[in-house]
N, C-alpha and C positions, 0 to 999 in steps of 0.2 A: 377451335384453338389448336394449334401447333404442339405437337407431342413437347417440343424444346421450352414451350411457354407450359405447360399444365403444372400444376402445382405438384411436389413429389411430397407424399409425407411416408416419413418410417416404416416399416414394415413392424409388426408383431417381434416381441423379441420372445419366443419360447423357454420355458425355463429350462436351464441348464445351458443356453446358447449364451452366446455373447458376441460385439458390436467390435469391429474394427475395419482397414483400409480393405479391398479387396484383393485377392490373391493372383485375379489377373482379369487382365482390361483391353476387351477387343476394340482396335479405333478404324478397320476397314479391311476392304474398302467395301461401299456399297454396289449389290449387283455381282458380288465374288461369291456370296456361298457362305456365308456368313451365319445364316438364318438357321441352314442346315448344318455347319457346322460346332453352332452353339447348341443346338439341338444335341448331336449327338453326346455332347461333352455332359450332360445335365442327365444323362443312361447312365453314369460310373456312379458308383455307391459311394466316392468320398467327394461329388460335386453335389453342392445344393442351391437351389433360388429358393427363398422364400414366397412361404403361398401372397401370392397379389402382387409382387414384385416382377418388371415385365425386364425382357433379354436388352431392349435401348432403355438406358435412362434420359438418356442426352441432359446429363447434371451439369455441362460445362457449357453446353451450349447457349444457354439462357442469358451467361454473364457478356454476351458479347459487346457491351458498350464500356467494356474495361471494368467497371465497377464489379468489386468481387465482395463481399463478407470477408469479416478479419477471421472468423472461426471456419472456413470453405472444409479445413481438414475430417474437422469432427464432422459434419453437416454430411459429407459424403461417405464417411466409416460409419455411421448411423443405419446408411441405407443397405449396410451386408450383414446380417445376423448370420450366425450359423455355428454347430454344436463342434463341441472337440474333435480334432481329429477330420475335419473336413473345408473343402477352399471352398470357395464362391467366386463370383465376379460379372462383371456385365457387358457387352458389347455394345457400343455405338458408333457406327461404321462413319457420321460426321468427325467423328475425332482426330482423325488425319488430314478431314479436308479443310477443316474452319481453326484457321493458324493460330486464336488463340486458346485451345482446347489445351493443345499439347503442354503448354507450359502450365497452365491449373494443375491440369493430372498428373504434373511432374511435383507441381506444389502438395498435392493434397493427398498423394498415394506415392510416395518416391519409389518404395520397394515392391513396388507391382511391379507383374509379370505382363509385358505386351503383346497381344497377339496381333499379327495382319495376314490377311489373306487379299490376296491378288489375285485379278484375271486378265486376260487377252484387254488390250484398250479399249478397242475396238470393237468386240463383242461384249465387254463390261459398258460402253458405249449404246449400242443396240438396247442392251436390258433395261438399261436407266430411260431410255426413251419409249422405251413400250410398255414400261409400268406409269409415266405421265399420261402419255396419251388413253390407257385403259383407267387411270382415276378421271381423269378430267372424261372422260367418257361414262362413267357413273356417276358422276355429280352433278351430268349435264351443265358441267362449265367450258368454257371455250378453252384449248391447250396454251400451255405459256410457254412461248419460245424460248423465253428465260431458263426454262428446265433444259433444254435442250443443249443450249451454251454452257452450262453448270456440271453435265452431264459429262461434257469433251475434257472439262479441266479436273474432275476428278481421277482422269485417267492419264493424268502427267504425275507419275505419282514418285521420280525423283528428287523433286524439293521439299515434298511432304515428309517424304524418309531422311532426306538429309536434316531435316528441323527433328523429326524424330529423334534419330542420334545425339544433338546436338543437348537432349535433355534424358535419353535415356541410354545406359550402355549399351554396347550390341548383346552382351550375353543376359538381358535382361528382355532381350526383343526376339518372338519368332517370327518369320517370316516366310508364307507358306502360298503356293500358287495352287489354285480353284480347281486347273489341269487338272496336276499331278495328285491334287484330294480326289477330283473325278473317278480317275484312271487306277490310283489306288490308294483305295478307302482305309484300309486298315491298317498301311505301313505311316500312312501319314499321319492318322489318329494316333498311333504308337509315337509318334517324334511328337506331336501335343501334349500326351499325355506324359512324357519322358519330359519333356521342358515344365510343366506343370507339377513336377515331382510325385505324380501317381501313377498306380502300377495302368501299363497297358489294356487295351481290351482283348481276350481271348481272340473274340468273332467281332465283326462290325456289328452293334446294336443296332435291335430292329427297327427304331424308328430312325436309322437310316438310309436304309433302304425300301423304303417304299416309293412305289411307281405313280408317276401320274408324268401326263403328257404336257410337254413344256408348251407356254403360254408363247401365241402367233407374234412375230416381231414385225413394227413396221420393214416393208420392201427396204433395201441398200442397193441402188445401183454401181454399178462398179466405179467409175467416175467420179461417187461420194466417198466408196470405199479407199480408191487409190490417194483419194485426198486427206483425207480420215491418218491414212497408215503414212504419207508421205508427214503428216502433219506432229507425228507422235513418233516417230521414226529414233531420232535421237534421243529422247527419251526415254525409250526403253534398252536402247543402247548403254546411257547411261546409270541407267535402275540397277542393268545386270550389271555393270562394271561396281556399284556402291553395294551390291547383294549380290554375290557369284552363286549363290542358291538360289536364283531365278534361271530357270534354265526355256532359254528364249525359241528354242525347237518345240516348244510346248503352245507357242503360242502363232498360231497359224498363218493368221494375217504377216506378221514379220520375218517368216524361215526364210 
């Protein structure tokens, strides 16, 4: 079953905690850094998740044949416990891609905080295809080329943001590129945790900086590449001109 179909029930509410909207709501993108950058937010002493409670809920996902619950508000404030004096939240990087996420989460948590994190198209591209091809390689099922088309338009990511706006304010939305977390870790976590209204980290916490070797990507011959970056060209031209905090030198394929 599909993480977006499994049933989500409640978490534990511990005493003295209590139940409300969450305090900020990652919707992408996937393949950005996402994983590790909710990781590291869940090291500061006023973020918490609840034990059993996982970083996607994909709550919004599920309603996609338009049918929603009259009570979606409660149902999803349910799912963030947490004690005085501390935020929560959760990241599901479909929330930007599947159009009608964003207006749920505009219904059901108005006053959340949005995060996105962006990367290069094109090598957010590559990732998304080399994590298909290595599931479908352990599950010994055949690749779906489907993911692979799915993959190109996740990475047109100025209509997503412009739908975005269209339900949340900008000073309500960060919006943050993969690069410049890469390249520097600790100034960027500092502008999260500043939009998040808690104090900064000292050091980058260590469960972000741990090393391992990044996972082999299907080959890109130039030919797919030049078609790939001609194909998304405007688009990113676009993004920067809708977000001037995308700083498009950052992003290789397009300088």
């Amino acid at each position: 079953m599909p993480r977006w179909a499994q049933p989500l029930e409640p978490p534990e509410v511990p005493e003295g905690w209590s139940t409300g909207p969450p305090d900020f709501v990652g919707i992408g993108a996937q393949r950005a850094g996402t994983t590790w950058w909710y990781r590291g937010l869940e090291a500061h002493d006023r973020v918490v998740r609840p034990k059993g409670r996982k970083k996607e809920l994909h709550f919004f996902n599920r309603f996609w044949t338009g049918e929603e619950p009259g009570d979606i508000a409660a149902r999803y404030a349910n799912l963030f416990p947490k004690p005085e004096g501390s935020i929560t939240g959760e990241w599901t990087p479909r929330y930007m891609h599947d159009f009608w996420s964003l207006r749920l989460l505009a219904r059901a948590a108005p006053e959340t905080r949005v995060l996105v994190l962006l990367r290069d198209p094109v090598e957010r591209w590559r990732s998304g295809t080399a994590r298909a091809v290595r599931l479908a390689e352990e599950a010994g099922e055949p690749i779906r080329l489907v993911q692979f088309s799915d993959a190109v338009w996740r990475g047109f990511y100025y209509e997503q943001l412009r739908r975005l706006f269209d339900f949340f304010p900008r000073e309500r939305v960060l919006v943050q590129q993969f690069e410049r977390c890469r390249d520097e870790p600790l100034a960027e976590m500092a502008r999260t945790c500043e939009f998040l209204g808690i104090e900064p980290f000292a050091e980058l916490p260590a469960n972000m900086t741990r090393k391992r070797d990044p996972k082999e990507k299907p080959p890109l011959t130039d030919a797919m590449r030049a078609e790939l970056v001609a194909l998304l060209a405007d688009d990113v031209r676009r993004t920067a001109e809708l977000c001037p905090e995308i700083d498009i030198a950052r992003w290789r394929n397009f300088t």
